[in-house]
C-alpha positions as CSV (number, residue, x, y, z in Angstrom):
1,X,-13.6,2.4,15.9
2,X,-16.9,2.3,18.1
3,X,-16.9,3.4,21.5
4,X,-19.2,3.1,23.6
5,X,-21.3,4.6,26.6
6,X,-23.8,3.3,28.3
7,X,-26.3,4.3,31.8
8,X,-28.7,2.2,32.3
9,X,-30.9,1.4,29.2
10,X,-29.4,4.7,27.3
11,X,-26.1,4.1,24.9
12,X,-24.4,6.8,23.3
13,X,-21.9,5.5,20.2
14,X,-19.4,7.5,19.1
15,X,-17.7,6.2,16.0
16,X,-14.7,7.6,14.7
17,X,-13.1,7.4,11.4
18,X,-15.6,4.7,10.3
19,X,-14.7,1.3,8.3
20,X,-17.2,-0.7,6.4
21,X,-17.4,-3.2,8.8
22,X,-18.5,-0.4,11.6
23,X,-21.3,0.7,8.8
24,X,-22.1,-3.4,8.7
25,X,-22.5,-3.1,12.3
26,X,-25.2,0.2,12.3
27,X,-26.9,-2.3,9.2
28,X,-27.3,-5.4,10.6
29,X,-28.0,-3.9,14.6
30,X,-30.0,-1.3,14.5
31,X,-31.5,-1.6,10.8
32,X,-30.7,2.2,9.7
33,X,-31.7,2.8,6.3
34,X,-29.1,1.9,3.9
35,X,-29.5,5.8,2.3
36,X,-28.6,7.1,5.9
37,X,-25.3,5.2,5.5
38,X,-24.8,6.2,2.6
39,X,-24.8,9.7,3.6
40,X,-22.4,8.9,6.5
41,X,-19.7,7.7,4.0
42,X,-20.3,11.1,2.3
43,X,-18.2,14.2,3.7
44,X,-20.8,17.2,1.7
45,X,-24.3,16.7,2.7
46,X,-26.7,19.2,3.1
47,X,-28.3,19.8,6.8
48,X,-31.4,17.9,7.3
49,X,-33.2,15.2,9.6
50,X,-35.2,12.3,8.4
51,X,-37.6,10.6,10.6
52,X,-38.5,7.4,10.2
53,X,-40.7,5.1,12.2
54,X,-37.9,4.2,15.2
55,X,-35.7,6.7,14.8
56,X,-34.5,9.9,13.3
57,X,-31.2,10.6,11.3
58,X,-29.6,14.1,11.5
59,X,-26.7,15.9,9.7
60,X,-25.9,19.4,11.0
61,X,-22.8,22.1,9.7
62,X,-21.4,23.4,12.5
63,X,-17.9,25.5,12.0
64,X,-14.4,25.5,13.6
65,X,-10.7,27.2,12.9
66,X,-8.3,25.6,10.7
67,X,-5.1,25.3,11.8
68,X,-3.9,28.6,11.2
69,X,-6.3,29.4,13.1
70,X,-7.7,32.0,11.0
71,X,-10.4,30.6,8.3
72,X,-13.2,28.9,9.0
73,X,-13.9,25.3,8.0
74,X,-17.1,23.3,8.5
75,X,-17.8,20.1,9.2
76,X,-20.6,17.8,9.8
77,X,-22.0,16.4,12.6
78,X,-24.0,12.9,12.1
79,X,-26.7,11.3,14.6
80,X,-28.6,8.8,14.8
81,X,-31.0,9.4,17.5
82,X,-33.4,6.5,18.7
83,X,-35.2,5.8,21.8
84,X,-32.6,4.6,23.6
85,X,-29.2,5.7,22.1
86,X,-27.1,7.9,20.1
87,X,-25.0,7.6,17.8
88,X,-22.4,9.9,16.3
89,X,-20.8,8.8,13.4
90,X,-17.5,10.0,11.7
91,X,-15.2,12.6,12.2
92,X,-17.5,15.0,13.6
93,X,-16.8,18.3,14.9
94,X,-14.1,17.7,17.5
95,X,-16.7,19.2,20.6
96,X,-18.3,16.3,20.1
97,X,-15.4,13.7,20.8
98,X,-14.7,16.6,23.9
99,X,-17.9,16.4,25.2
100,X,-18.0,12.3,24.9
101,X,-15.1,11.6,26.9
102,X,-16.4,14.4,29.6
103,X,-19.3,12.2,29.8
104,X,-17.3,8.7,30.2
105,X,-15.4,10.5,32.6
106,X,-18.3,12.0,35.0
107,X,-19.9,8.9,34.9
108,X,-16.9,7.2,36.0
109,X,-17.3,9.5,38.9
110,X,-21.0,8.7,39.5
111,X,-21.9,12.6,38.6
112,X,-25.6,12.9,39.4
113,X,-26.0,15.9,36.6
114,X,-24.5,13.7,33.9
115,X,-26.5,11.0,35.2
116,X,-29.8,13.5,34.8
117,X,-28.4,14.1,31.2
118,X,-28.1,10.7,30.1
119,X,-32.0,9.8,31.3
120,X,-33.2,9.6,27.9
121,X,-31.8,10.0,24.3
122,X,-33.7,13.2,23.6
123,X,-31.8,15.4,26.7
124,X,-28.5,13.8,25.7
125,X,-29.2,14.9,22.0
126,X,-30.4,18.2,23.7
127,X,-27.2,18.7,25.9
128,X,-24.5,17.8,22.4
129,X,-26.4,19.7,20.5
130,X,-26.0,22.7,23.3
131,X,-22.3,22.0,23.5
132,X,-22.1,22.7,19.9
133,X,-24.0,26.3,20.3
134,X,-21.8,27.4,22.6
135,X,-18.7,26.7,21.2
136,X,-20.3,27.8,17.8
137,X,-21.4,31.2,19.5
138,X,-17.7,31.7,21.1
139,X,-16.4,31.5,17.4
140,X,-19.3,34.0,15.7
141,X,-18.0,36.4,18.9
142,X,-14.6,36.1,17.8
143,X,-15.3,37.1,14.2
144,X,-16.9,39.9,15.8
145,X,-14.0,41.0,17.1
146,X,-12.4,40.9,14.5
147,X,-14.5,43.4,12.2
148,X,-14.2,45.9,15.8
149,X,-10.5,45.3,15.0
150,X,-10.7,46.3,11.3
151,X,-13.0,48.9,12.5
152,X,-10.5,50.3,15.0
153,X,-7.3,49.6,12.3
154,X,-8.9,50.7,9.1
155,X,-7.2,55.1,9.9
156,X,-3.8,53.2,11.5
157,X,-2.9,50.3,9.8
158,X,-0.7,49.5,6.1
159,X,-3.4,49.3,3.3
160,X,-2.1,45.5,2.4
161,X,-2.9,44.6,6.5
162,X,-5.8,45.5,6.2
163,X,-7.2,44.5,2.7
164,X,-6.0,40.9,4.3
165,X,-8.0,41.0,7.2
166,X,-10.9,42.5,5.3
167,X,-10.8,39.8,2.9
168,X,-10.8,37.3,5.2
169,X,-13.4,38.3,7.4
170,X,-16.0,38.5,4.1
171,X,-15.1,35.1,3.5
172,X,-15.5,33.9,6.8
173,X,-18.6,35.7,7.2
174,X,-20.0,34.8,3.6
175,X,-19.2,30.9,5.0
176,X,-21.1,31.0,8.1
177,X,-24.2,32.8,6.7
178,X,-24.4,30.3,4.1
179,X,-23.5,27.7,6.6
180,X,-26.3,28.8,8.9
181,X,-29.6,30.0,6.4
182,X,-30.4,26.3,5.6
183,X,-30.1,25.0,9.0
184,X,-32.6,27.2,10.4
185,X,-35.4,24.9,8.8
186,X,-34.2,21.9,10.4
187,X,-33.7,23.5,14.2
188,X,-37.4,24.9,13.5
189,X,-38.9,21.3,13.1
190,X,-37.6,20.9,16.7
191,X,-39.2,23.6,17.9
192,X,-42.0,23.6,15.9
193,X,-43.0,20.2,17.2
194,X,-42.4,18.5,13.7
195,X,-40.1,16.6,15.6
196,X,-41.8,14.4,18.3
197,X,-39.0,12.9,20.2
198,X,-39.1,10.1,22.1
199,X,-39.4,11.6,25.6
200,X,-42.7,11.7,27.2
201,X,-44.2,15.2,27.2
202,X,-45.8,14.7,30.8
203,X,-42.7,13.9,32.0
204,X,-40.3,16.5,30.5
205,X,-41.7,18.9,27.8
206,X,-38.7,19.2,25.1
207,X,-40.2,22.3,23.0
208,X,-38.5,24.7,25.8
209,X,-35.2,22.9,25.6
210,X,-35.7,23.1,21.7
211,X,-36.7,26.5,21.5
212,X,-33.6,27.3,24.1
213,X,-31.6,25.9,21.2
214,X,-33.1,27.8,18.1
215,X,-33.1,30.8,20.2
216,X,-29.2,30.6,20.7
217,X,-28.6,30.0,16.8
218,X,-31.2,32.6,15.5
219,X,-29.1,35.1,17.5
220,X,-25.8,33.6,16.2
221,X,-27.4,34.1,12.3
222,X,-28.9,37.6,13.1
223,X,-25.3,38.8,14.2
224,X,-23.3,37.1,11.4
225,X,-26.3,39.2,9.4
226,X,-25.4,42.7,11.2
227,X,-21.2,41.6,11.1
228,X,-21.6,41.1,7.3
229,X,-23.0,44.6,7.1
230,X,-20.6,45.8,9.1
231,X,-17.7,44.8,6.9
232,X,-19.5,45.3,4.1
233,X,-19.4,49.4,5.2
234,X,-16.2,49.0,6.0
235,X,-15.0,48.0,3.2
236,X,-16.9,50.8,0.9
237,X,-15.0,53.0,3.7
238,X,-11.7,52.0,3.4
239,X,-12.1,51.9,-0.5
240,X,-12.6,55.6,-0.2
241,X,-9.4,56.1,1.8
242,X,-8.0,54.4,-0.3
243,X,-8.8,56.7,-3.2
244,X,-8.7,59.7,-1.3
245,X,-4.9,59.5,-0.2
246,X,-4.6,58.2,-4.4
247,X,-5.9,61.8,-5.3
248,X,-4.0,63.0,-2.3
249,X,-0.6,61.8,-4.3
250,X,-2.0,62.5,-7.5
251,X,-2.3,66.1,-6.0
252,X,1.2,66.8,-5.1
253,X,2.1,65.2,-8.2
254,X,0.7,67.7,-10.5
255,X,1.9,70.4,-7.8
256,X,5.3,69.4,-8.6
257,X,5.2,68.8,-12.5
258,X,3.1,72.2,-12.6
259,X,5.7,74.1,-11.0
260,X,8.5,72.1,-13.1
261,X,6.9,73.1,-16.5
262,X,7.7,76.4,-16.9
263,X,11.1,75.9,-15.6
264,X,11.6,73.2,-18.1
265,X,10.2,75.2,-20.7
266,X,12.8,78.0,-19.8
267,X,15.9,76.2,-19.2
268,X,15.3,74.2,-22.5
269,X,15.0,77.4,-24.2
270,X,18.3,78.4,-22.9
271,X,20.1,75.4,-23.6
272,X,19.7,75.1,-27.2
273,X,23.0,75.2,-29.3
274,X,22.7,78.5,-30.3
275,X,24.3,82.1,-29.5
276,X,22.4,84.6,-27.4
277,X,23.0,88.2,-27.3
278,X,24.1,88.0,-23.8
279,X,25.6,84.6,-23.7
280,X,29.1,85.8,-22.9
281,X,27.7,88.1,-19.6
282,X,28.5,86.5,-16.5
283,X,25.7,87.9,-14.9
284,X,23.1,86.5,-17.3
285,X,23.2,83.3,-15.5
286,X,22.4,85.1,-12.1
287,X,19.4,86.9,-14.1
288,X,18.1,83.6,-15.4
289,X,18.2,81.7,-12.3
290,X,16.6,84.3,-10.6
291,X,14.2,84.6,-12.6
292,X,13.3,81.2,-12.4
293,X,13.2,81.4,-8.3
294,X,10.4,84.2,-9.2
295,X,8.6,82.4,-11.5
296,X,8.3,79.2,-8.9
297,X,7.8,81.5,-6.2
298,X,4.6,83.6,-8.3
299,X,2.9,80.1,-9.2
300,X,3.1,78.7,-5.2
301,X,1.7,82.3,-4.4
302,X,-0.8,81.6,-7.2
303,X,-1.6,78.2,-5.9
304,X,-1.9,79.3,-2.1
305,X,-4.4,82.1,-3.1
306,X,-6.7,79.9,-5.1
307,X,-6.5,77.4,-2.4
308,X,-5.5,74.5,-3.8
């Protein structure tokens, strides 16, 4: 299903859930490469942009919460980005079906910022691909909230709670970085000025809005870097709890079957099927058990003064 935008000479196509005869409609109308369509039937692309003579083709990994609202997924986001459109195609990144019908709706309403924003392709490609930073940087500030959590849990919580949440912060974490390293070349052509645009410079120079935008995600990677430390030390650290209260039980353990030993030892003596001398004096049970009192009492004296 195409839907469609459109201020003045600027359109902005959102296309989602494509069929073929959409993809015949990119072909045969605006002549995209039939590679670039290609790649938009595809769901695991890497990120990249290719530029061609009248117009540039990206495919950017952005992330978002599943359902349960606790791993991350990504998903792409396709454009198609010519002099006087844009075109998003397939089932992007749900921000971007958000942010289009915002747009429909302010100019609907004759907003004069939305109408500033749709002047040309490259400050509507500018303002999606913003959209997407922020709502990417709100979910990177949530996973950093979650490693204070573990931070702030690892002393109070149940060892199982926690190896959970541990585990699936790494993962999370592992995803964006991965998610994130390779994109960093592509958002650097923008700012670089690999990427011309179609905007002229005299009129509106570009590179700061680009640069605005690398600057946002190179500060969403370098935390993702420091929150993958983070858990990383975390993780070392609760390992060694996790040992120590181990060697804690280990150590009452061998209190116990210390102490038991001798006792064993004595009441197996005395309860072998044989006759004693004194096996028919009363009082020879009182002499044995006390004895065994002083013997348990002599080896936790023993322990105490050795300190252990």
């Amino acid at each position: 299903m195409i839907e469609t935008i459109q201020y003045k000479t600027l359109k902005w196509l959102d296309i989602t859930n494509p069929t073929e005869a959409d993809y015949d409609v990119l072909l045969e109308q605006y002549h995209f490469h039939p590679l670039d369509i290609e790649d938009c039937r595809g769901t695991t692309q890497r990120p990249k942009i290719d530029e061609y003579d009248d117009y540039y083709f990206l495919i950017l990994h952005f992330p978002y919460f599943d359902k349960d609202n606790k791993n991350i997924r990504i998903r792409e986001v396709k454009i198609f980005w010519g002099r006087d459109y844009i075109i998003t195609v397939g089932k992007a990144h749900w921000v971007v079906k958000k942010f289009f019908d915002e747009v429909q709706e302010d100019l609907a309403e004759n907003d004069e910022e939305t109408q500033e924003m749709m002047a040309t392709s490259d400050q509507l490609l500018y303002h999606i691909l913003n959209r997407l930073m922020l709502e990417t940087n709100t979910l990177v500030q949530r996973v950093g909230a979650e490693v204070d959590l573990i931070n702030y849990d690892i002393f109070n919580r149940r060892a199982r709670t926690i190896i959970e949440q541990i585990s699936v912060t790494r993962r999370n974490i592992i995803l964006l970085n991965t998610t994130f390293k390779p994109q960093l070349r592509v958002l650097h052509m923008f700012e670089s000025g690999g990427i011309k645009g179609f905007v002229d410079p005299e009129l509106i120079d570009m590179e700061d809005y680009w640069g605005n935008i690398l600057d946002q995600y190179q500060k969403m990677f370098d935390s993702i870097e420091d929150f993958g430390e983070l858990i990383e030390g975390l993780s070392h650290t609760f390992d060694s709890l996790l040992t120590n209260r181990t060697n804690q039980i280990m150590r009452v353990l061998t209190y116990f079957s210390t102490i038991m030993l001798p006792l064993t030892v004595v009441t197996g003596f005395f309860g072998m099927n044989i006759e004693f001398p004194f096996v028919a004096n009363t009082t020879a049970f009182w002499v044995v058990l006390g004895s065994l009192v002083l013997l348990t009492v002599v080896i936790i004296l023993y322990f105490r003064r050795i300190g252990r």
